[in-house]
Legacy VTK file of the C-alpha trace (Angstrom):
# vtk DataFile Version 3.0
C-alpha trace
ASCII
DATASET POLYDATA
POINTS 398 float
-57.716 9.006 14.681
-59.567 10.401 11.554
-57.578 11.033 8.309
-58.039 13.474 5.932
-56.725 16.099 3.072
-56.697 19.747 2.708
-56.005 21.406 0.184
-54.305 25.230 0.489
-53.141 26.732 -2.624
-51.606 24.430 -4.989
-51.083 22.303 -1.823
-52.274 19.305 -0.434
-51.952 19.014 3.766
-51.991 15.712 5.456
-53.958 16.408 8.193
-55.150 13.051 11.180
-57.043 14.147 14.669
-58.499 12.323 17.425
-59.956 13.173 20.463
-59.499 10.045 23.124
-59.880 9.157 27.109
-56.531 9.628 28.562
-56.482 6.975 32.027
-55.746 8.438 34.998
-53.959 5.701 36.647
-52.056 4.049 33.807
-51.827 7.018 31.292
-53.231 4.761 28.694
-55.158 6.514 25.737
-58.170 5.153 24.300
-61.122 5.669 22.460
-64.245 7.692 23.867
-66.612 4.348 22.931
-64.858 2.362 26.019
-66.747 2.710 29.060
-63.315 0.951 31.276
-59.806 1.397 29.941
-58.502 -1.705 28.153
-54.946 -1.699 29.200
-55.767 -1.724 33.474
-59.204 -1.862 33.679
-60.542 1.523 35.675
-63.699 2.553 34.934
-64.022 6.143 32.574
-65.460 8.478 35.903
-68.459 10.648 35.627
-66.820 13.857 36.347
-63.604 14.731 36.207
-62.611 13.029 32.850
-58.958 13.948 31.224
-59.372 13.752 27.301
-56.113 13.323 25.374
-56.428 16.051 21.680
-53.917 14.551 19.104
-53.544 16.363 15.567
-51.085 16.111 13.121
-50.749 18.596 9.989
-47.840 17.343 7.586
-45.550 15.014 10.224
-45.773 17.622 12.354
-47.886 16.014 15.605
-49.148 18.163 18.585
-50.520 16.498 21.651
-52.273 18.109 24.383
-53.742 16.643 27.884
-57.144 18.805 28.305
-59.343 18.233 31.706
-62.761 18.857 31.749
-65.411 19.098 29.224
-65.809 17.300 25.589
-67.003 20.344 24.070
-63.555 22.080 25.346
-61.322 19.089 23.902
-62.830 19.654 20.565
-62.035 23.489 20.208
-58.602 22.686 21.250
-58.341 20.054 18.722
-59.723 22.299 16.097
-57.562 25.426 17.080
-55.025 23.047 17.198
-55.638 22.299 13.504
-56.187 25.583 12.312
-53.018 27.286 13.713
-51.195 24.260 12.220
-52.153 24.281 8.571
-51.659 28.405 9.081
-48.077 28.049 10.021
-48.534 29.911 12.434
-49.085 28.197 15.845
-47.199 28.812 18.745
-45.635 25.540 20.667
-44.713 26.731 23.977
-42.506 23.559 24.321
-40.334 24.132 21.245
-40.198 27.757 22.283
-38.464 26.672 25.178
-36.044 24.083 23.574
-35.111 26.609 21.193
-34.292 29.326 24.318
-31.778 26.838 24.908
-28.594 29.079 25.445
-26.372 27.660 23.067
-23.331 26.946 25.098
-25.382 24.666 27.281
-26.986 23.014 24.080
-22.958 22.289 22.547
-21.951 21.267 26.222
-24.981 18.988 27.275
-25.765 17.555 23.545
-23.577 18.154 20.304
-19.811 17.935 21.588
-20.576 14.950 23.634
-22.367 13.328 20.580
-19.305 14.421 18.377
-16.942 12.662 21.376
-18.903 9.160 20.761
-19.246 9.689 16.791
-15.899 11.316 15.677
-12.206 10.316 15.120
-10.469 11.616 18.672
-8.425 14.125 16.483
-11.761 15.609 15.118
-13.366 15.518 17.911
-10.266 17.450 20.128
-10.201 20.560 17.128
-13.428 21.030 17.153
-13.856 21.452 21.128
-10.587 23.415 21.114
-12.512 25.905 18.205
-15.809 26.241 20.152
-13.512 27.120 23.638
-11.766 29.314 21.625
-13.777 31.115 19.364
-17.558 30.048 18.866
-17.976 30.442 22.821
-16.352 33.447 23.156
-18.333 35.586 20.454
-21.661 33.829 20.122
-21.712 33.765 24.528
-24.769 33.054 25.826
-27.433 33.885 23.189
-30.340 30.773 23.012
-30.531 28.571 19.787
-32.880 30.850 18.140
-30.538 34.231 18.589
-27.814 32.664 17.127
-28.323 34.740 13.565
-26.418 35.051 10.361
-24.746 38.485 11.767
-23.427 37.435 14.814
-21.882 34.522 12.950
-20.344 36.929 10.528
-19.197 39.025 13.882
-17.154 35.714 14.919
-15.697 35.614 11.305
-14.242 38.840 11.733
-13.106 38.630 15.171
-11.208 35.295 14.007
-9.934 37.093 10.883
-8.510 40.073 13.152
-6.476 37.594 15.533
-4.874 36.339 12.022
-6.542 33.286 11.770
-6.298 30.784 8.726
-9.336 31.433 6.515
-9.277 27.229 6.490
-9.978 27.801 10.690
-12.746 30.376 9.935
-14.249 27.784 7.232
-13.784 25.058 10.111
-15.352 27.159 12.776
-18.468 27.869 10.735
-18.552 24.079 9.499
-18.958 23.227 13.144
-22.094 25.409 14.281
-23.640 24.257 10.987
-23.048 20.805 11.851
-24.614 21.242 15.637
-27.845 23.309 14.078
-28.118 20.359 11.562
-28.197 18.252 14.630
-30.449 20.195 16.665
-33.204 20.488 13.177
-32.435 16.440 13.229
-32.845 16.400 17.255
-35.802 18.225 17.195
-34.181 20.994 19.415
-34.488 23.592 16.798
-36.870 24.263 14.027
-36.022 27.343 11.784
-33.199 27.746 8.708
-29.781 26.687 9.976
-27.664 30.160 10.229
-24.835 29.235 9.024
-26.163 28.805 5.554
-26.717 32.499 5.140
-22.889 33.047 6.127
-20.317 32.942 2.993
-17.055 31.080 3.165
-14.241 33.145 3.732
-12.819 33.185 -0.088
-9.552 31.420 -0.194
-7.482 28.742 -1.684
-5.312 26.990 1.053
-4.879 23.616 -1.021
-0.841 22.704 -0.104
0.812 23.225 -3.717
3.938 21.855 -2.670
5.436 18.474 -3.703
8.625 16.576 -3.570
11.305 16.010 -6.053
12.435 12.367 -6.441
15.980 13.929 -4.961
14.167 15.439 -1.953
12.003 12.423 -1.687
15.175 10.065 -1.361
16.704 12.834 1.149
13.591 12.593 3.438
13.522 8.868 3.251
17.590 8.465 4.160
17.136 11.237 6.877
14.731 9.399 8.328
16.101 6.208 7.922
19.161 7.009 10.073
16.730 8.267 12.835
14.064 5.885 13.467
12.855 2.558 11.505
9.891 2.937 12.382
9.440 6.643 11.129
10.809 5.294 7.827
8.476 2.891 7.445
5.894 5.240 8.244
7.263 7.880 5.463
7.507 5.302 2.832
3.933 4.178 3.216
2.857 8.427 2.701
5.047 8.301 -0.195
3.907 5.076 -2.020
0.754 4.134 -1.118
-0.944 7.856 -0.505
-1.908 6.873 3.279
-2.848 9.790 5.528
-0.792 9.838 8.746
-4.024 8.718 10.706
-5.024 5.201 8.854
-1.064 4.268 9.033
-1.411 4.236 12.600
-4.681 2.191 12.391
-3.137 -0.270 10.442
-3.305 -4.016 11.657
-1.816 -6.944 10.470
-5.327 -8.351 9.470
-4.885 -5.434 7.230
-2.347 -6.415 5.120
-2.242 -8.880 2.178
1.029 -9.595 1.482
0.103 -12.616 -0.988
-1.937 -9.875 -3.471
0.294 -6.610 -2.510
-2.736 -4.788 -0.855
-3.295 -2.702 2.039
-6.600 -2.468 3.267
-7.434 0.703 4.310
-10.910 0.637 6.937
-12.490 3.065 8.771
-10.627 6.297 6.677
-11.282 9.987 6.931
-14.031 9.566 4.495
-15.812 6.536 5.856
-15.501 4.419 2.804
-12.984 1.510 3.063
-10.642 0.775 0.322
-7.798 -0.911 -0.961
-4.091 0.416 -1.377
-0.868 -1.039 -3.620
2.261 -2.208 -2.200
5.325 -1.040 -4.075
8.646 -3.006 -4.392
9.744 -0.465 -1.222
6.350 -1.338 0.733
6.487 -5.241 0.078
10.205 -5.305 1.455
8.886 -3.404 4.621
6.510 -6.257 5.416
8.541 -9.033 4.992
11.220 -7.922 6.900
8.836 -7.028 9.887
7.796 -9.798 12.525
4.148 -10.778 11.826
2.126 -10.128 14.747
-1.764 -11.273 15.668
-4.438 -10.009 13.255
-5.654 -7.253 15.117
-2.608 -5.836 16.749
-1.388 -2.505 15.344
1.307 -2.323 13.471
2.893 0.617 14.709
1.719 0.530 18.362
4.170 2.877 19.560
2.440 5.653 17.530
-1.389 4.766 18.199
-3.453 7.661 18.305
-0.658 9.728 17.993
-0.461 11.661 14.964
0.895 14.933 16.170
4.130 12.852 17.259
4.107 11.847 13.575
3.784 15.252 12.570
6.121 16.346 15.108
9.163 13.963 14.458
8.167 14.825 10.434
9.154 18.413 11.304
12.653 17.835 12.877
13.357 15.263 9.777
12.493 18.833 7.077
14.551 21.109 9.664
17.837 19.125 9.156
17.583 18.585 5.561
16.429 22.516 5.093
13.451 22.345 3.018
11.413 24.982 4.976
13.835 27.337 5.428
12.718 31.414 3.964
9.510 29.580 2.737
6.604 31.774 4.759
3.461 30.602 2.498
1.716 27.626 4.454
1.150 26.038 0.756
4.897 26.087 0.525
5.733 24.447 3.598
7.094 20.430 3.431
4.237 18.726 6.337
4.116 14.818 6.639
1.115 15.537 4.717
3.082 16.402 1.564
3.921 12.795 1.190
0.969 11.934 0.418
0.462 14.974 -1.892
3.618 13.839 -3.649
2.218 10.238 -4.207
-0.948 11.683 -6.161
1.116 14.561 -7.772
3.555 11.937 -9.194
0.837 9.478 -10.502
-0.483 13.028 -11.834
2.736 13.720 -14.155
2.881 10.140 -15.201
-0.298 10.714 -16.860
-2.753 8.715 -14.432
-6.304 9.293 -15.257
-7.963 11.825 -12.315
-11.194 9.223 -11.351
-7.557 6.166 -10.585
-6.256 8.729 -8.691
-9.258 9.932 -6.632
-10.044 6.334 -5.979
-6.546 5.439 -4.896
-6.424 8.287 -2.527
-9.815 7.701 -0.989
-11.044 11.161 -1.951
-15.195 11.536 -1.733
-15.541 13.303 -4.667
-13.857 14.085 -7.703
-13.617 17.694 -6.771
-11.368 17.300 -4.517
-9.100 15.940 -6.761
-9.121 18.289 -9.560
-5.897 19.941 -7.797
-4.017 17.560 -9.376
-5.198 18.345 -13.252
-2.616 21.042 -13.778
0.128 18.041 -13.652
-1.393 15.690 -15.933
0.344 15.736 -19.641
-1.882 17.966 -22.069
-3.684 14.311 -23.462
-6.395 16.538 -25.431
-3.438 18.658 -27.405
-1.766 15.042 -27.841
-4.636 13.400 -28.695
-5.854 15.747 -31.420
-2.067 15.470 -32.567
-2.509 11.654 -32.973
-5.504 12.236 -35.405
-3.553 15.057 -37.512
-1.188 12.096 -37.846
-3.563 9.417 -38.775
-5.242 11.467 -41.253
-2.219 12.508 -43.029
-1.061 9.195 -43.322
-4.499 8.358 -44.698
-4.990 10.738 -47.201
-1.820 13.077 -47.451
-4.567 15.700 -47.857
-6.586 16.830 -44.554
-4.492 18.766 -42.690
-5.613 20.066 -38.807
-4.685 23.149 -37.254
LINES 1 399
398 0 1 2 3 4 5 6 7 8 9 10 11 12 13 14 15 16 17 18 19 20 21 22 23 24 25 26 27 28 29 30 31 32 33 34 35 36 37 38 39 40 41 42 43 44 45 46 47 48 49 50 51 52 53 54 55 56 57 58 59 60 61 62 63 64 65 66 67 68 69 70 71 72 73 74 75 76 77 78 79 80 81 82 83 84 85 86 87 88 89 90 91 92 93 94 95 96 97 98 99 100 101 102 103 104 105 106 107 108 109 110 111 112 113 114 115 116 117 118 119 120 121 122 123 124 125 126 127 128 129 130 131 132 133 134 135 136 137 138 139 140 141 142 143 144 145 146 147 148 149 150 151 152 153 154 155 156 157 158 159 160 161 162 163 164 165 166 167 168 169 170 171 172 173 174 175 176 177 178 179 180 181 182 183 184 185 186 187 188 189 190 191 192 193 194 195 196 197 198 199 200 201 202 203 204 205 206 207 208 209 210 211 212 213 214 215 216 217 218 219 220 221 222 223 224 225 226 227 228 229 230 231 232 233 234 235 236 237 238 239 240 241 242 243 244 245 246 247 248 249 250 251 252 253 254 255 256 257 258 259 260 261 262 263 264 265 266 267 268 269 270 271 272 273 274 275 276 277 278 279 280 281 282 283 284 285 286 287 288 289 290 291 292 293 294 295 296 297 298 299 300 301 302 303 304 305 306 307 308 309 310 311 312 313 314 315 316 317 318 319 320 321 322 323 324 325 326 327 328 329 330 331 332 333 334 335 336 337 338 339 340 341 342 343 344 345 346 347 348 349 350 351 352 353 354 355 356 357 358 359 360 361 362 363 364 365 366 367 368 369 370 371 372 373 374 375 376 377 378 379 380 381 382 383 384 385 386 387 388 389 390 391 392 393 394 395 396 397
């Protein structure tokens, strides 16, 4: 294959092209000097010769099988080429990949991908979503009809049935994620859609916490109905563990020696390590032990709705949803956890301890939590008003 650069513009194209003997009985390739094909041994034919045209412009590799003449191979090669650095050649193959009707590309290739890759809860919203609501309003349009309008057509027919902007944001995060798959698959070449589409403009972030009073209430209440949904509670509330990676939790998971929870496989991908409180400790030790990678809450494997579920009848008898209508409002298992980081919050627990203690990806994502931290920069500049004073009796701040 011959190598070379051309330059276009201010730009420099990698372009390589060869011309070769494709075999006829083993579909070897080889080079035009060989009289016999080195991988089976039949001899190149008089007439009739297959040549094999390979040129790639950038990465970008086109092959084509051409019978017939030398002379012919070489035009092809050099249209080929041409059309290539151009941008403008037409692969009738990738045409039809990208004809694709969608539903049969989600069906046949990204939801079973996302049923081998993703958590089983992930995987069952997102296929409940596309039945719902992607299907539905994008029908049966191929890859490459799937635009930035009729995505913003499925935003408003999900906005009309009163859905969550959250479930709008969720929808759209899903056919971006299977048209980054089918760029990464080449299935699809062009801009992925979605990244025309804005976000529906909202801010669904759960304010709600608990009081150490209502705290203690939803710890008793569930107490009295089910040891095992205390224990599950009290590991929300102290450690910060999301409802899915209690369930996960094995015994080879817990340290009991150094007070630490290991926490593998999260939401977020990256492992890490969470404290055991006085309440958390005595949880352990009172439980039997079992083999290092038995759960520890087997009854509730996989099962996070039932979590969710029992949660809700624990809030119910207590009251703590009732006239509350704002979904931010609203006492979830979830708010556990939201109550562990808005706690270390208020007790003045630097943002980066907290985002590392809740295994958050980014720091972003825990900048709800600023708004409860004590005012350290009016404090601090307080302290040095003080120092000075004492100093000098003279400078004075303001």
């Amino acid at each position: 294959m011959i190598g070379h650069y051309l330059a276009t513009g201010k730009k420099q194209q990698r372009i390589e092209m060869a011309v070769n003997y494709l075999c006829q009985k083993c579909k070897n390739t080889f080079a035009l000097k060989h009289k016999k094909c080195p991988k089976c041994g039949a001899v190149v034919p008089k007439h009739g010769k297959v040549y094999y045209v390979r040129v790639m412009v950038n990465g970008r590799r086109i092959c084509k099988t051409v019978p017939g003449s030398l002379e012919l191979a070489r035009q092809i090669e050099s249209k080929i080429k041409s059309e290539l650095v151009a941008g403008d050649y037409y692969d009738r193959r990738q045409a039809r990949k990208e004809n694709t009707p969608f539903p049969e590309y989600m069906e046949k290739k990204y939801l079973p991908w996302a049923k081998e890759n993703k958590a089983s809860s992930s995987y069952a919203r997102e296929e409940s979503i596309y039945r719902l609501w992607i299907k539905p309003t994008i029908g049966n349009k191929p890859l490459k009809d799937v635009s930035p309008f009729v995505l913003e057509r499925m935003k408003k027919v999900m906005k009309d049935a009163g859905k969550a902007p959250r479930t709008i944001e969720y929808a759209l995060a899903i056919v971006r994620q299977a048209f980054n798959k089918a760029i990464l698959w080449d299935i699809y070449k062009g801009d992925n859609p979605v990244s025309k589409v804005s976000k529906p403009k909202t801010d669904n972030r759960r304010i709600r916490f608990l009081s150490p009073e209502e705290a203690k209430m939803v710890l008793e209440e569930s107490q009295k109905r089910s040891k095992q949904m205390y224990e599950i509670c009290t590991l929300a509330l102290y450690c910060g563990l999301r409802a899915s990676e209690i369930i996960n939790l094995t015994w080879a998971d817990i340290d009991l020696e150094n007070e630490i929870i290991y926490v593998k496989d999260p939401k977020n991908k990256t492992n890490r390590a969470a404290y055991m409180t006085e309440e958390v400790i005595k949880i352990f030790q009172e439980k039997e032990k079992g083999q290092p990678d038995e759960h520890i809450f087997p009854s509730y494997k996989t099962k996070v709705q039932e979590i969710s579920h029992f949660f809700k009848e624990i809030v119910d008898s207590l009251g703590l949803n009732d006239g509350v209508s704002d979904p931010r409002q609203k006492v979830v298992f979830h708010t556990l956890r939201h109550t562990f980081a808005s706690w270390l919050a208020i007790q003045g627990t630097p943002l980066h301890v907290i985002k590392e203690l809740l295994g958050h990806k980014t720091l972003a994502m825990t900048e709800r939590y600023s708004h409860l931290i004590p005012d350290t920069k009016r404090e601090a500049v307080k302290g040095l008003q003080k120092m000075l004073k004492k100093e000098t009796g003279v400078v004075r701040l303001k």
